[in-house]
C-alpha positions in Angstrom: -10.6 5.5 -9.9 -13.4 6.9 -9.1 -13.7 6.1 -5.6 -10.0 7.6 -4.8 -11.4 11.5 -6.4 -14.4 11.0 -4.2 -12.1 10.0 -0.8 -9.7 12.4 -1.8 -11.6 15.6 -2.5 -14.1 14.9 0.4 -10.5 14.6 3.2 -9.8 17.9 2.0 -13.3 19.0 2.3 -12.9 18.1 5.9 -9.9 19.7 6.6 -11.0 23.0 4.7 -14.0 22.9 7.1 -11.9 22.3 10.1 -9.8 25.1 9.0 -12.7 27.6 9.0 -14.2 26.3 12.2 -10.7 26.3 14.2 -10.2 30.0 12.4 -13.4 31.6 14.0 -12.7 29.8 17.3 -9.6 32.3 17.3 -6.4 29.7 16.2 -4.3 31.3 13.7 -0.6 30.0 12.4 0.9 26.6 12.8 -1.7 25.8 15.6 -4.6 26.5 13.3 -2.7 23.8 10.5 -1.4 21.4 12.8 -5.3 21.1 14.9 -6.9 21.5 12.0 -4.9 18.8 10.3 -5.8 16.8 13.6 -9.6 17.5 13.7 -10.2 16.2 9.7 -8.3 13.5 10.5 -10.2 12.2 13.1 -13.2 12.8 11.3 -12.4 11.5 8.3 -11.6 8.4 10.5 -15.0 8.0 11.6 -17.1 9.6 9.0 -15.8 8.0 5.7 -15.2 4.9 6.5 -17.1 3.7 3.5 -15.2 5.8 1.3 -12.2 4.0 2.3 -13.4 1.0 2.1 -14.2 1.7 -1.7 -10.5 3.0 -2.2 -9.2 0.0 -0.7 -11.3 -2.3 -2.6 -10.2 -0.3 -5.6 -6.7 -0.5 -4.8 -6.8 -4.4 -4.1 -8.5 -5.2 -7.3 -6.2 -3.4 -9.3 -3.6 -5.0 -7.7 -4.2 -8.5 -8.0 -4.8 -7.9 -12.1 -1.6 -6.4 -11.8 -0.4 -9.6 -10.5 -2.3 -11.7 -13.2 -0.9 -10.1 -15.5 2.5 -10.6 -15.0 5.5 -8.5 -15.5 5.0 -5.8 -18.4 8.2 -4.3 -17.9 11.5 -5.9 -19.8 13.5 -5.6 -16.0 10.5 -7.2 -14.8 10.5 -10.0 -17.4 14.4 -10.6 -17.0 14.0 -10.7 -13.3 11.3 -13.4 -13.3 13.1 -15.5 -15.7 15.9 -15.5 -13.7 14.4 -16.3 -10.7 12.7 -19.5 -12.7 16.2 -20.3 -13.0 17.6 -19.9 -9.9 14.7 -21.7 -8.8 14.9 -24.9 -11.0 18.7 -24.8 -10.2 17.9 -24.9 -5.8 15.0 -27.9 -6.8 18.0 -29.7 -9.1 20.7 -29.5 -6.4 18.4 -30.6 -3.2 16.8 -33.5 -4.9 20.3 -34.9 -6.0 21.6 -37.7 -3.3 24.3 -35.8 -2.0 27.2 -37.5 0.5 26.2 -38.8 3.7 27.6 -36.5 6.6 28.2 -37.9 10.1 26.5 -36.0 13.1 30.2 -36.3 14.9 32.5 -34.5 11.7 33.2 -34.3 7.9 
């Protein structure tokens, strides 16, 4: 989680910056937000792209233990179950020999 604080407080470090630069250059009001907002995000684009590269790693890993896991939620449970069975019931009926159906009709 560590990586997310450090991308996190470091974007707003950029756009505090930005804010101060943009201020002194004579921007004030909405302008001053909206460029300002525009400015960090560019250079947060460029500048921590290793930081976000972390998060995303971060974020990745915890999601496939997530998925290794499997469901820790009762809704969650229920709803895999159910699709098990939905899913053995679809095998059941397309493996049976069904009728043979004529390319002209019924």
């Amino acid at each position: 989680m560590l990586p997310v604080l450090r991308y996190s407080v470091l974007r707003l470090a950029l756009f505090v910056a930005s804010l101060a630069v943009l201020a002194l250059v004579g921007a004030r009001g909405l302008l001053l937000l909206v460029l300002a907002a525009g400015v960090s995000f560019a250079l947060s684009y460029i500048l921590l792209w290793r930081a976000r590269n972390d998060v995303s790693q971060v974020i990745s890993e915890r999601v496939a233990t997530r998925l290794e896991s499997g469901p820790r939620s009762g809704f969650a449970r229920r709803l895999r179950e159910d699709t098990e069975v939905e899913d053995a019931a679809v095998d059941a009926a397309t493996s049976e020999p069904g009728p043979e159906r004529r390319a002209d009709g019924p």
